[in-house]
Each structure stands twice: as structure tokens, then as C-alpha cells.
N, C-alpha and C positions, 0 to 999 in steps of 0.2 A: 527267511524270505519275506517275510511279513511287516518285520523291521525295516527292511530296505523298500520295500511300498510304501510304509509311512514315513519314512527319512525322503521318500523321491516327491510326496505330495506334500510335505512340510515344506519342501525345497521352492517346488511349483508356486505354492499360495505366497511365500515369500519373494519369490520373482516378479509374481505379477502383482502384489501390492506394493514394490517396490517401485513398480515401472509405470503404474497409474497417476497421471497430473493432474494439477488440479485444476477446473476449470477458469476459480478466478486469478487474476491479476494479479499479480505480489505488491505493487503499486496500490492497488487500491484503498490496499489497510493504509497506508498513507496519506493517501489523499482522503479516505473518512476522519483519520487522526485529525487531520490539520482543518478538515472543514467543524468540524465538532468544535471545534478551541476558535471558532471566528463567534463575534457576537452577532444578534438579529439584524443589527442595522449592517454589518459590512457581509455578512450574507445576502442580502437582498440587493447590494450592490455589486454584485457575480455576474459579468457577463455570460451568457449560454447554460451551457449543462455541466454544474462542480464537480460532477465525477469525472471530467475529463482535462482536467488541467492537467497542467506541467509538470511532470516530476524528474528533477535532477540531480545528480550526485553534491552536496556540499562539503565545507570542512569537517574534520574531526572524525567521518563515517558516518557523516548528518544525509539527512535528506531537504530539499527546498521543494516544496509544494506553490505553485505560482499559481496564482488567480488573477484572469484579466477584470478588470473592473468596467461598468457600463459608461457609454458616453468615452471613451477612450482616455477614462482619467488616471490613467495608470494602474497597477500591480497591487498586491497583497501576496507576499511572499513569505511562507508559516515554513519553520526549519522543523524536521521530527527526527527525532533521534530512534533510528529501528530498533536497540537494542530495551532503551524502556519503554518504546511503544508510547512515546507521548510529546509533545510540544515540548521545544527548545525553546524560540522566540517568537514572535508576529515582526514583519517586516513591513511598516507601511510605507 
């Protein structure tokens, strides 16, 4: 009997750790990767708030991270590759 109370609360804590999300974003590791690997000067040229760029699927099982640039001078678009967690290329 005892057994089966600890087998049904082993069970329990395994379902609800299983079933708990996580608050943030899966994207956002992304979009820190790719703003991390920009240098001071095209950082400062980020229109709005960088945590909230672009993130869309690219080749290979890439990521592309887009950053609007200020004065509407076009893009910066940094590839991450999710599996090393780190910069592919900068796209200017």
C-alpha cells in the first residue's frame, strides 16, 4: 500500500512538472543571441525596443532575427542557428 502511494505521488509531481511552461519566450534566446553578436554602433542604430524584433524561420533550421534600423534605413538581419546557440552571419 505504501508503495502504491509513493508510485501515485512520484507520478503526480512528474505530471505537473511536466505540464508547467515556461514563462518566457523560446524566441527570445534568439533575439538576445543575435543582438549580443551586433556591435555598439549598429546597436544604437535599432529602431524601438530589440527585444522585440522579428523572428523567422531561415534555411538550414536557421533562425533570422530582423532589426528595423532608425530613419527607415533599412534592416539588420543576424541568422542563429538554435542548435549552437550562436551567430551564423550578420546580414547588412
Amino acid at each position: 500500500m505504501k508503495f502504491q502511494i509513493l508510485l501515485l505521488t512520484i507520478l503526480g509531481f512528474l505530471l505537473y512538472a511536466c505540464s508547467v511552461e515556461s514563462p518566457e519566450d523560446p524566441l527570445d534566446v534568439y533575439r538576445n543571441i543575435a543582438y549580443s553578436a551586433l556591435s555598439s554602433t549598429q546597436k544604437s542604430s535599432i529602431q524601438g525596443d530589440w527585444s522585440q524584433a522579428e523572428v523567422a524561420a531561415w534555411t538550414n533550421g536557421n533562425y533570422v532575427v530582423v532589426f528595423k534600423l532608425k530613419d527607415n534605413l533599412g534592416v539588420i538581419r543576424v541568422v542563429v542557428d538554435p542548435e549552437l546557440g550562436k551567430v551564423v552571419e550578420i546580414l547588412i
